[in-house]
C-alpha positions as CSV (number, residue, x, y, z in Angstrom):
1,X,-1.1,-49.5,32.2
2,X,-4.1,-48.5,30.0
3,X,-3.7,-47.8,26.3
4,X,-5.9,-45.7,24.5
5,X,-7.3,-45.3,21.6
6,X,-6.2,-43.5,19.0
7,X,-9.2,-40.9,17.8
8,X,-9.4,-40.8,14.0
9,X,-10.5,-37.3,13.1
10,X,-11.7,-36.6,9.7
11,X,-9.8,-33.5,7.9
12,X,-12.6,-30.3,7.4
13,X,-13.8,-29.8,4.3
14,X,-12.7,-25.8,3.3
15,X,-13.0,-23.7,0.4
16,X,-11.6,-20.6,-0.3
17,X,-13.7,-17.7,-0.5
18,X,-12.7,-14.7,-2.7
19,X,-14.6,-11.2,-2.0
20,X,-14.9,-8.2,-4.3
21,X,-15.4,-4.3,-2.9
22,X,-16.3,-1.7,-4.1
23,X,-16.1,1.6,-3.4
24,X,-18.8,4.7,-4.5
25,X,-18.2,8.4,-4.4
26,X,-21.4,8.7,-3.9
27,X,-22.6,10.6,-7.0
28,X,-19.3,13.2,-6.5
29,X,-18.8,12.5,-9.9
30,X,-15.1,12.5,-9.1
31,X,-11.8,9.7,-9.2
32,X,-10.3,8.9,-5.9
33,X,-6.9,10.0,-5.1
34,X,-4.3,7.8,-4.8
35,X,-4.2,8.6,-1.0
36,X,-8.3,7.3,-1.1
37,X,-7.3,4.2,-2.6
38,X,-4.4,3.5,-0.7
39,X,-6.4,3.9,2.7
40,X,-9.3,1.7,1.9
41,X,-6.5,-0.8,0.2
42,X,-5.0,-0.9,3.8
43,X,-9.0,-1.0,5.8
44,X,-9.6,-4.0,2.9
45,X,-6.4,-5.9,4.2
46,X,-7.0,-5.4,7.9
47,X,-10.6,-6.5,7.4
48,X,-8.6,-9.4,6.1
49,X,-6.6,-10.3,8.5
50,X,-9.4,-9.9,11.2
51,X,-11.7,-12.2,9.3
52,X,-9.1,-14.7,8.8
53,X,-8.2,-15.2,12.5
54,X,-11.2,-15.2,14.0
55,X,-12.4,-18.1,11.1
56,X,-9.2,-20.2,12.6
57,X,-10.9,-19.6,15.8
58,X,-14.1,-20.5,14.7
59,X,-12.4,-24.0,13.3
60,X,-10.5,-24.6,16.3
61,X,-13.2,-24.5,18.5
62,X,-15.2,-26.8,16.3
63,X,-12.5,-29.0,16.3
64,X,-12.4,-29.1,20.0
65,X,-15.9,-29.5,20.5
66,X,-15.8,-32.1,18.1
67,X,-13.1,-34.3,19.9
68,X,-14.8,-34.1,23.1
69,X,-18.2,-35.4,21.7
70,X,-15.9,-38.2,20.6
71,X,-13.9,-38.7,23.5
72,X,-17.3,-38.4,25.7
């Protein structure tokens, strides 16, 4: 029997990133209602969400690719 190797992968370097929006009545001259905010509120966190994931996608196909240059 053949032992491998154990591959040693360095841990990514991250940082978290923090965003701002903002959102323009575009010169109504007016307040949103409370029905306004609470739909771009709920866009905002979906936007999220989608971001996130397909950034843990982005990673983990980094990762990969970077385990089979090493293993190559």
């Amino acid at each position: 029997m053949r032992e491998w190797p154990v591959i040693k992968i360095d841990d990514f370097h991250t940082e978290e990133m923090k965003y701002v929006v903002c959102i323009d009545t575009m010169g109504q001259d007016r307040e949103l209602s409370e029905e306004h905010k609470r739909f771009a509120l709920e866009t905002i966190e979906r936007y999220i969400k989608i971001w996130e994931e397909e950034e843990r996608v982005a990673l983990a196909g980094d990762r990969d690719r970077r385990i089979e240059a090493l293993e190559s």
